[in-house]
N, C-alpha and C positions, 0 to 999 in steps of 0.2 A: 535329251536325257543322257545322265553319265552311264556308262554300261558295267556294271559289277560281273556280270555273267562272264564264267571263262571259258576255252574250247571244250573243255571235260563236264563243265555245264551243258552247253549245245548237246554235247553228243549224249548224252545222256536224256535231256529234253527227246531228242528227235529219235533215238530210240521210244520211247513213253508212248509220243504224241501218234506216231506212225501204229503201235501196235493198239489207243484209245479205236478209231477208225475197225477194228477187227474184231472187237470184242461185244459179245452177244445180247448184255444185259445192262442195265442202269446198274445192279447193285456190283455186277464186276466190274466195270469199267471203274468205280466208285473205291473197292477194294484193291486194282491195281494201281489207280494215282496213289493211294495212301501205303502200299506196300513200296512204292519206287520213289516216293514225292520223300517219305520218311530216311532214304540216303542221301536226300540233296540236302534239305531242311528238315532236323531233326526236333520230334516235337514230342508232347507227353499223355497227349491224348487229343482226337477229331473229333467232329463231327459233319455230315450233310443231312441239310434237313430240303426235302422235294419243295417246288413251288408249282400253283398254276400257272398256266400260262401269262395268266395277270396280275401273277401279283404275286397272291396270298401266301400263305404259307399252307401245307402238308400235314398237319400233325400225325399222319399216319404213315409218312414218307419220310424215314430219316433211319441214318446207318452211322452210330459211333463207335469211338474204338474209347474204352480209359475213362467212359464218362458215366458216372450213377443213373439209375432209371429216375430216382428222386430227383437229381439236379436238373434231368432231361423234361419230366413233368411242369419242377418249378418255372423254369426256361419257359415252357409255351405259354403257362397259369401268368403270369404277372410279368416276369423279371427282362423280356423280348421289349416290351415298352419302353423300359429304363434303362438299356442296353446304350450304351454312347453314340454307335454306330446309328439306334434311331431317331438319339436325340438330338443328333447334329445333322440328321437330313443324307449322311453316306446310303444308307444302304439305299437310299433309289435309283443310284450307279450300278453300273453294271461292269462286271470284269474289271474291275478297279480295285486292286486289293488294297488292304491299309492294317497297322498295327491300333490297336484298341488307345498305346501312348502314343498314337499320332491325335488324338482327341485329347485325352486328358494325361499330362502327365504320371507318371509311375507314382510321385509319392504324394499324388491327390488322389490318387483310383479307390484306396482303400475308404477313403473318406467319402465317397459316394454312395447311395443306394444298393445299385448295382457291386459296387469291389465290396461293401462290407457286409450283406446279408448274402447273396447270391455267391460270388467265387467261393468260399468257405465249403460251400456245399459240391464243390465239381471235383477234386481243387485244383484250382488252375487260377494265372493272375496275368498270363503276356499273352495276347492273342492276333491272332492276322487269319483273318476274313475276307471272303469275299459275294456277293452274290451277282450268280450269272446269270447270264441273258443269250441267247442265239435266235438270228430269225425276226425280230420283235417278240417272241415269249420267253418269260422268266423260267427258269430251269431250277435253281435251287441257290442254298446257301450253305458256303463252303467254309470251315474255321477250323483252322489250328492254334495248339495251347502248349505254354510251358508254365511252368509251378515257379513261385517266386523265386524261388533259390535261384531257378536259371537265368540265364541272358536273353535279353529282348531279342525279337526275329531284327535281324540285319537285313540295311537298306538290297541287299544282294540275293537274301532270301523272296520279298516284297519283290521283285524284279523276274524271279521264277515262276514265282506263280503265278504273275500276270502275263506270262509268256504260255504257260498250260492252259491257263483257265477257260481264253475263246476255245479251244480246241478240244476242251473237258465238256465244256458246255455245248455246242457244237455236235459231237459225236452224243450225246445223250439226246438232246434234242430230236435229232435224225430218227434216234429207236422209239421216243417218243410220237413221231409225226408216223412212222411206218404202222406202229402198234395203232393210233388212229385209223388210218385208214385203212388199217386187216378189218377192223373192229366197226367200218361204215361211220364212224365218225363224224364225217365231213358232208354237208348239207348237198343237196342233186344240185347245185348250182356251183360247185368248186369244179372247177376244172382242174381234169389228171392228164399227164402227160406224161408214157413212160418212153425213156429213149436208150434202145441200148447199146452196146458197146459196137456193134456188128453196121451200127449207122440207122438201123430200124426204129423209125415211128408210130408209136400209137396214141390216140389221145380219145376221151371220151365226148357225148355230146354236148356238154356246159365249155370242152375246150376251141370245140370248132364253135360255137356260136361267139366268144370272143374274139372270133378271129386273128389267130396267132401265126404273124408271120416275120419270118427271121430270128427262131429262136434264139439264135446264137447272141441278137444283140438283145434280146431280153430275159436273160439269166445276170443276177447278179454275179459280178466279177469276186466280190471277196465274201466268200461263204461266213468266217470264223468273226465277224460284224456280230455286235446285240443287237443293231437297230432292224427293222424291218425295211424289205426294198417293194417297191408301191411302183404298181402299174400299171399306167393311164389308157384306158380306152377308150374306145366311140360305146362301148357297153355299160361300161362303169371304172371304178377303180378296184384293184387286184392288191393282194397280198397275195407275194409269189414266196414259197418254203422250197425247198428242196429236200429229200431224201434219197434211198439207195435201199435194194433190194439184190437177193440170188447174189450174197457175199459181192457185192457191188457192181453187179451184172447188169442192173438196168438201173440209170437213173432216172428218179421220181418228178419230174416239178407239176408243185400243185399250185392253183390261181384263185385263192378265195376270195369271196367278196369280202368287203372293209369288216371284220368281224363286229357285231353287235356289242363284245365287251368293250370292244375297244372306246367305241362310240358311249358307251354307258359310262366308261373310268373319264373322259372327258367332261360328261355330264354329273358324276361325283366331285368334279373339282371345283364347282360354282359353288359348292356346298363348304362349309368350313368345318368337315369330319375330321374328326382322327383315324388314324388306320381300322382301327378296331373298328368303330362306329361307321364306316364306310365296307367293311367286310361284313358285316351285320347286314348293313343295307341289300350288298348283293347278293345275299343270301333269304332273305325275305322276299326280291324278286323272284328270283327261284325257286319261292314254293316251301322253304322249310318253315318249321313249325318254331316255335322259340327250345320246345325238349330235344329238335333234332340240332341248333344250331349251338343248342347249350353241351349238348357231346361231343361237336366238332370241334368246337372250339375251347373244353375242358374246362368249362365253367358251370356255374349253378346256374338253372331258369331263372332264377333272381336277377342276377346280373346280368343276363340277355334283357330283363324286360326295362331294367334301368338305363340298360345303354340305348334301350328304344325311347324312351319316354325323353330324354335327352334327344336324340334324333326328332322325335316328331316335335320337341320345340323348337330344333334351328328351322326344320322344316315347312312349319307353322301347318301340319296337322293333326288331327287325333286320333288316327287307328290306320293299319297296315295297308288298306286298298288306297285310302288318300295317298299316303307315300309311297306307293307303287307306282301311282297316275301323276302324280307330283315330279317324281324322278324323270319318268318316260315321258311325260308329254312338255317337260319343259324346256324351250328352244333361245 
């Protein structure tokens, strides 16, 4: 890859990244990329919007700076569908940033759905995106904007942000994983292992039953990865995360079993859903009701029961417990 980045870059990056690591919360850590990200590459308005771990999108987890609460609504309601980025299959990438005319040229955008109903309303027309990943779970989705008038982000900007973003993602993550497991999150069969700076081991009873020896060669080497790192035992297989606690006083690794989503979003893929129609789905596993899934996802009950009745005909059943039993017991 050519490098645009210059020493004045660097130094600037690693000032950023170094002080991401120290910083206490999602929504600062969030607040100081966008106060120090805005003197490398300057933009006219942000946005982050949170994700689960698998996936989905947050509608109650997002921090913009320059963007209408109206455009931010239409955004979740409709316009996220017909977004370029989802139409062309990027955003299932992870830390991979791109401009919106890496998709569709500049003086086709207005002529799409998307450029000519939806920008109007933000306003904004050049965009470079990303959605991150750390760990194997999705962290959130990250997008800067300039207004026609201005210049598309340069191939040098596109190159910055992908040098922040493992390490944006990464660092959120981490307060993410910690805040679980303050909060008992993690199932009595995850094993916790705290180790701290002094050489001192502690690990719980789910860590000694998998039998953990020679930690050293079973810690992933490169933390700031999307991908998840998997660890084969005589017990089972592991999903190993890492964290940090007591300002980085003790580090975290935890060893959970193959999570259940994980195994489920595999089991969604036999299926010929759409995003939408597959986030419905796992959300009716889980128990909500169509008035509770129609709030989260800022839509009318109507349109949740349509996009069911569509589901239970790729399905081929007819009411919620089949497709529950359908999804889970199908091998």
């Amino acid at each position: 890859m050519r490098t645009y980045i210059s020493a004045k870059d660097y130094r600037s990056l690693l000032t950023l990244i170094n002080q991401l690591y120290t910083l206490p919360d999602q929504e600062t850590i969030i607040r100081a990329v966008i106060e120090e990200l805005g003197k490398l590459v300057p933009f006219s308005s942000a946005i982050f919007i949170a994700m689960e771990a698998s996936g989905l999108f947050r509608p109650d987890g997002y921090f913009s700076v320059a963007i209408p609460p109206k455009a931010l609504s239409e955004f979740t309601n409709h316009y996220a569908a017909v977004h370029p980025f989802t139409l062309t299959g990027w955003i299932r990438h992870t830390n991979e940033s791109a401009r919106i005319t890496d998709f569709v040229p500049a003086y086709r955008l207005q002529d799409t759905e998307y450029g000519r109903d939806f920008l109007p309303l933000t306003p904004c027309f050049y965009e470079l995106g990303v959605i991150m990943g750390a760990q194997g779970d999705h962290v959130g989705a990250f997008c800067l904007h300039r207004q026609k008038m201005d210049r598309d982000f340069s191939d040098r900007e596109v190159q910055i942000l992908n040098y922040l973003v493992p390490h944006m993602a990464r660092a959120i993550n981490c307060l993410q994983l910690l805040e679980r497991l303050n909060a008992g999150g993690f199932s009595s069969e995850t094993g916790v292992v705290r180790m701290l700076v002094d050489g001192g081991v502690t690990m719980n009873e789910a860590a000694r039953k998998i039998s953990l020896e020679h930690l050293d060669r079973v810690i992933p080497n490169r933390f700031t990865e999307s991908g998840a790192s998997i660890l084969e035992s005589p017990k089972g297989r592991y999903r190993i995360q890492t964290t940090s606690s007591n300002q980085g006083s003790e580090r975290i690794l935890l060893f959970e079993p193959l999570p259940f989503t994980e195994t489920l979003f595999q089991r969604l893929c036999r299926w010929d859903f759409t995003d939408r129609q597959a986030e419905i789905v796992l959300k009716v596993i889980r128990g909500a009701s169509n008035r509770e899934i129609a709030v989260a996802l800022s839509v009318s009950e109507q349109t949740v029961k349509e996009h069911l009745r569509n589901i239970f005909e790729k399905v081929k059943v007819r009411r919620r417990s089949e497709l529950i039993s359908r999804i889970l017991s199908d091998s």
